[in-house]
C-alpha positions in Angstrom: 2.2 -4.3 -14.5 3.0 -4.4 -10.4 0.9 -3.5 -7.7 1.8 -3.2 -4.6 -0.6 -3.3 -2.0 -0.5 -2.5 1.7 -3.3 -2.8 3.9 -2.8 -1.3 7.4 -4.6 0.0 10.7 -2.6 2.5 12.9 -2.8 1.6 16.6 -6.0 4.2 18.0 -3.4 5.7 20.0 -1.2 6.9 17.2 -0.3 10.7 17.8 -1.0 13.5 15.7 2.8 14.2 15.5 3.1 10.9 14.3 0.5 10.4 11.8 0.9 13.9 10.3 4.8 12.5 9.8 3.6 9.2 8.4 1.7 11.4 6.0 4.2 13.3 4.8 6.9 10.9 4.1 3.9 9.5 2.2 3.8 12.9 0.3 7.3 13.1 0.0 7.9 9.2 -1.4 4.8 9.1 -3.5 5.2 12.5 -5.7 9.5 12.3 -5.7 10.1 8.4 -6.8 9.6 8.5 -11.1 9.3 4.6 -10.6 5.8 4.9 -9.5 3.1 5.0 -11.9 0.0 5.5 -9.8 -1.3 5.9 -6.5 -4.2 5.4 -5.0 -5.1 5.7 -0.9 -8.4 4.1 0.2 -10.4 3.8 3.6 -12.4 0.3 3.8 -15.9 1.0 3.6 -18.3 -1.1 5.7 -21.4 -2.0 3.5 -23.6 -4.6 5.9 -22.2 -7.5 3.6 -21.8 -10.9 5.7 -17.9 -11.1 4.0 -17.3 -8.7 6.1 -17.7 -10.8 9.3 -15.4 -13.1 7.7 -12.2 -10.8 7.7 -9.7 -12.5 10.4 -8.5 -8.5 10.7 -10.4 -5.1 10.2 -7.6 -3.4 8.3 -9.3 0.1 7.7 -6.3 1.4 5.1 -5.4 0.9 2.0 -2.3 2.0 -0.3 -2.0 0.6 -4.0 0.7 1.5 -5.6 1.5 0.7 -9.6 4.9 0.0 -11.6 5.2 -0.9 -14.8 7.8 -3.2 -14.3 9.3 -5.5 -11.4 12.2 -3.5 -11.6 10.4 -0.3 -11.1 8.8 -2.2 -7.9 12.7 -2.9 -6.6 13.8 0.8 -7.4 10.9 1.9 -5.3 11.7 -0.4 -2.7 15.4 0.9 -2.7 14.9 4.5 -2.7 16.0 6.2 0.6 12.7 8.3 0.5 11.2 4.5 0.4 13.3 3.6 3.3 12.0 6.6 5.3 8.5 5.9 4.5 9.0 2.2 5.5 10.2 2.9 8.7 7.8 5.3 9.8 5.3 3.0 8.8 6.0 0.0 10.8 6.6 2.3 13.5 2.9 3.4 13.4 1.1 0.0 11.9 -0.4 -2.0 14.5 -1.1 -4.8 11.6 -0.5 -4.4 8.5 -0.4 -6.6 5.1 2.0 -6.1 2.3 1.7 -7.9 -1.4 2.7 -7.6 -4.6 0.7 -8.7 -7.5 1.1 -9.0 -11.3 -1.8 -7.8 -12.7 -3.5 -7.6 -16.1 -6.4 -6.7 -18.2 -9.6 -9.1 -17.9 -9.0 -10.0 -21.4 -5.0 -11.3 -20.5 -5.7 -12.9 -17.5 -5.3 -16.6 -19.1 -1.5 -15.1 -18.8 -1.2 -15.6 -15.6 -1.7 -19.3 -15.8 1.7 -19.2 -17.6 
């Protein structure tokens, strides 16, 4: 499986105009691409932890979003309601991170090392 994960923070001075927009070429993307598998949307919780501290960036959102395969990933990517999604986010990102991990179960993780 792929995730792709995107951690962002939106600039304090981001217009409702534009964040309701942001949102719904999220809606739009997220429920009209098959390639996606699973979505989930976070908000970083502070807990008093002194890791915390350590962050070089407070980046307060997070998307993770799950393929089965690379492929499915790429088709994603490609997808024009992608493209629109893409743009209106780095339009409205002040920082932002993007990867994109293989991931397993605990039990296959020595697959990795491969």
């Amino acid at each position: 499986m792929i995730a792709h994960v995107v951690m962002f923070r939106p600039p304090a001075t981001l217009t409702e105009p534009d964040r309701e927009a942001l949102l719904d070429a999220m809606r739009h993307a997220f429920s009209n691409i098959a390639a996606i598998k699973r979505v989930r949307i976070g908000r970083r919780k502070l807990i008093g932890r002194g890791y915390e501290s350590l962050m070089a960036e407070h980046l307060e959102w997070l998307a993770v979003l799950e393929f089965d395969t690379e492929s499915d990933l790429r088709a994603y990517l490609e997808h024009p309601a992608h493209i629109d999604l893409g743009q209106r986010f780095f339009q409205t990102a002040e920082a932002a991170l993007v990867y994109d991990f293989v991931i397993v179960e605990p039990d296959r993780v020595r697959d990795l090392l491969e």
